[in-house]
Every structure is written in C-alpha cells, then in structure tokens.
N, C-alpha and C positions, 0 to 999 in steps of 0.2 A: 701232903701231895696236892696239888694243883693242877688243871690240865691248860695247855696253851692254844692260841687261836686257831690249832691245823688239827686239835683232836690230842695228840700225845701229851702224857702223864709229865710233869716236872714236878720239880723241888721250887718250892719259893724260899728266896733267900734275902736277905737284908744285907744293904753293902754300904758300907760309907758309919758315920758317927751318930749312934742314937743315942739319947738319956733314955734313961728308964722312966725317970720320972719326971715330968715337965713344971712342979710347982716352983721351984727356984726361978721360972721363966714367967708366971703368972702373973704377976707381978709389975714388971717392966709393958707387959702385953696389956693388960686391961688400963695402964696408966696411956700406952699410946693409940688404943681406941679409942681410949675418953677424949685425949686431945685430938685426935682427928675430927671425931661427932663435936664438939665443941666450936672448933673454926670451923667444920662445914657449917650448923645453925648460923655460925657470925655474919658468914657470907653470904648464906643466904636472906638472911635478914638485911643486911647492908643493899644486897640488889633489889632484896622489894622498894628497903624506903629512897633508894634512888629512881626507880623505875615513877614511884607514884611522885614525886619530886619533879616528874617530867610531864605526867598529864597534865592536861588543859583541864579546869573548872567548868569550863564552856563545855567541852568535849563532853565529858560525864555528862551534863545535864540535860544533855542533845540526847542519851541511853534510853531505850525503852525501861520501863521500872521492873521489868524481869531482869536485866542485865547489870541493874544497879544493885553494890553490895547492903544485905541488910543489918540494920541493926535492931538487936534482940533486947528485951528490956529481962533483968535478972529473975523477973516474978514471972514472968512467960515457960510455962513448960515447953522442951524440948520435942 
C-alpha cells in the first residue's frame, strides 16, 4: 500500500515490460558510458589545445604572475 498526493490509501502497481534482472543489459550499458566519457575527454581536450592555439604569447606575458599557469617541478611536494 501506498498513499497518493490527496491523503488516500492506493495500490502501486507496475505497468508496461520489466526484466527482472537487468545483467543481460550491463554490458551494452557500461560499454556506452565509456564511449561517451571517452569522446567527452576528446573534446574537451581538443578545445583546450585549440583555445591556447589562439592565445597571443604577448598577451600571457602582459598577466600578472598570479594569473600565469604554474609549473611544478616533480621533487616539489604538493
């Protein structure tokens, strides 16, 4: 039993085609997340190195040094 948004008691019921058990599906499913997550990274990788492909050298170097990205040498703790 269930109750509905006005207060009264109902039946919940299931209508339409379920499995019972979705592993047959799992399969096909976690292969078309991967490929989604996979071209999203592409893409978005693709617009960073187009994006910086378009900055000026000048521009950067005009940046305050807080604005400028850093780089970390590997023996530097985090």
């Amino acid at each position: 039993m269930t109750a509905r948004y006005d207060g009264e008691q109902a039946v919940l019921e299931n209508r339409g085609r379920h499995d019972p058990c979705v592993v047959p599906r799992a399969v096909p499913i976690v292969e078309s997340m991967a490929a989604i997550v996979l071209m999203d990274m592409f893409l978005t990788q693709s617009g960073r190195k187009a994006a910086a492909d378009r900055v000026d050298p000048a521009a950067v170097q005009a940046l305050p040094n807080s604005m400028k990205k850093r780089k970390y040498s590997s023996t530097q703790s985090a």
